[in-house]
C-alpha positions as CSV (number, residue, x, y, z in Angstrom):
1,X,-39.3,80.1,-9.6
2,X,-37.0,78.2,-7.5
3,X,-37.5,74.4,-6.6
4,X,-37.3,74.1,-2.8
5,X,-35.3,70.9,-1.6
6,X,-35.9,69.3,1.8
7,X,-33.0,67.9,3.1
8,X,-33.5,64.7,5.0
9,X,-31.9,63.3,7.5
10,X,-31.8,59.2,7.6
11,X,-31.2,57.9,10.7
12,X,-27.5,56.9,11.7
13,X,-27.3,53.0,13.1
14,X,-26.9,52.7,17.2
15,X,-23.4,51.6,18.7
16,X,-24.9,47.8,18.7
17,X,-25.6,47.6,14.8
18,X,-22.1,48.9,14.1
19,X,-20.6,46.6,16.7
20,X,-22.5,44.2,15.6
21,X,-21.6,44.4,11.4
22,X,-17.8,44.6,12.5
23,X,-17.7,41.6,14.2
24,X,-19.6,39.8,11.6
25,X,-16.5,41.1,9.3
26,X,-14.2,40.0,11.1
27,X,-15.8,36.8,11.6
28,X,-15.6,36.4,8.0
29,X,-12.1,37.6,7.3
30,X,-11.0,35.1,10.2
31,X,-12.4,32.1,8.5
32,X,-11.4,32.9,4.7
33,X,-7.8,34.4,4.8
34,X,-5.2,31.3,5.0
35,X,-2.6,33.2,6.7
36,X,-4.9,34.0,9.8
37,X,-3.9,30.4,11.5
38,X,-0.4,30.4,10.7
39,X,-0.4,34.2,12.0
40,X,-2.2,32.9,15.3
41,X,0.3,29.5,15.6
42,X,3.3,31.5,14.8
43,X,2.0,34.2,17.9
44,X,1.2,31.0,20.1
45,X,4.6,29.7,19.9
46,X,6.3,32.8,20.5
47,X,4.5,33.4,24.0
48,X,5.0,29.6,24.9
49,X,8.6,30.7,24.1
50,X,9.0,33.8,25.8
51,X,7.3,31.8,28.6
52,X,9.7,28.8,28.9
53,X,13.2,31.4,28.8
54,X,11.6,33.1,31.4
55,X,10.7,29.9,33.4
56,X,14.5,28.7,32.8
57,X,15.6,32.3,34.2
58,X,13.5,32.2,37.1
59,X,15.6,29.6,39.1
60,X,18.3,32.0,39.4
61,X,15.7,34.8,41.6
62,X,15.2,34.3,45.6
63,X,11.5,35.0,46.8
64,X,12.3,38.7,47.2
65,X,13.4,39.3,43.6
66,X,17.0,39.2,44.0
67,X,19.5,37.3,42.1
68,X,21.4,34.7,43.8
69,X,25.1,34.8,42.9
70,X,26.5,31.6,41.7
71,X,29.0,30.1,43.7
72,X,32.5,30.2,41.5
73,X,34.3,26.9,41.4
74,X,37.4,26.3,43.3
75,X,39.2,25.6,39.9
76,X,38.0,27.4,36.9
77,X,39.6,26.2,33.7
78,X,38.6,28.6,31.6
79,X,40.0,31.7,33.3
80,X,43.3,30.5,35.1
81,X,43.2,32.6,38.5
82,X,40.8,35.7,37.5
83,X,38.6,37.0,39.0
84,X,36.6,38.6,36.5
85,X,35.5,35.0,35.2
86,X,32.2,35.4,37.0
């Protein structure tokens, strides 16, 4: 004679227990790896960065987007009489 097995089937968690157990994880990777702030400082400076080029570049565009030519000097020194100096 053969042993008859049940097979039982456990419940699987809800969307809210898994959500729940990954952002305790994370939680605790966030406060115990060392690199995480120097990760987020190094990220924070970048977009500050980004953001300040940008802001320098921005006085060059007129309200509708376009870029305003600069006005060449009578007397450029730097390319004697061409006119491919700006």
């Amino acid at each position: 004679m053969s042993a008859a097995t049940l097979a039982v089937r456990t419940a699987e968690p809800g969307a809210a227990t898994v959500f729940a157990r990954a952002a305790s994880a994370e939680w605790v990777r966030l406060r115990t790896v060392r690199t995480t702030l120097w990760c987020l400082l190094a990220a924070t400076v970048t977009i500050v960065g980004i953001g300040v080029v940008m802001a320098f570049d921005a006085e060059n565009v007129t309200a509708t987007g376009d870029f305003r030519r600069r006005r060449r000097p009578e007397s450029s020194a730097c390319c004697w009489g061409s006119s491919r100096c700006w």
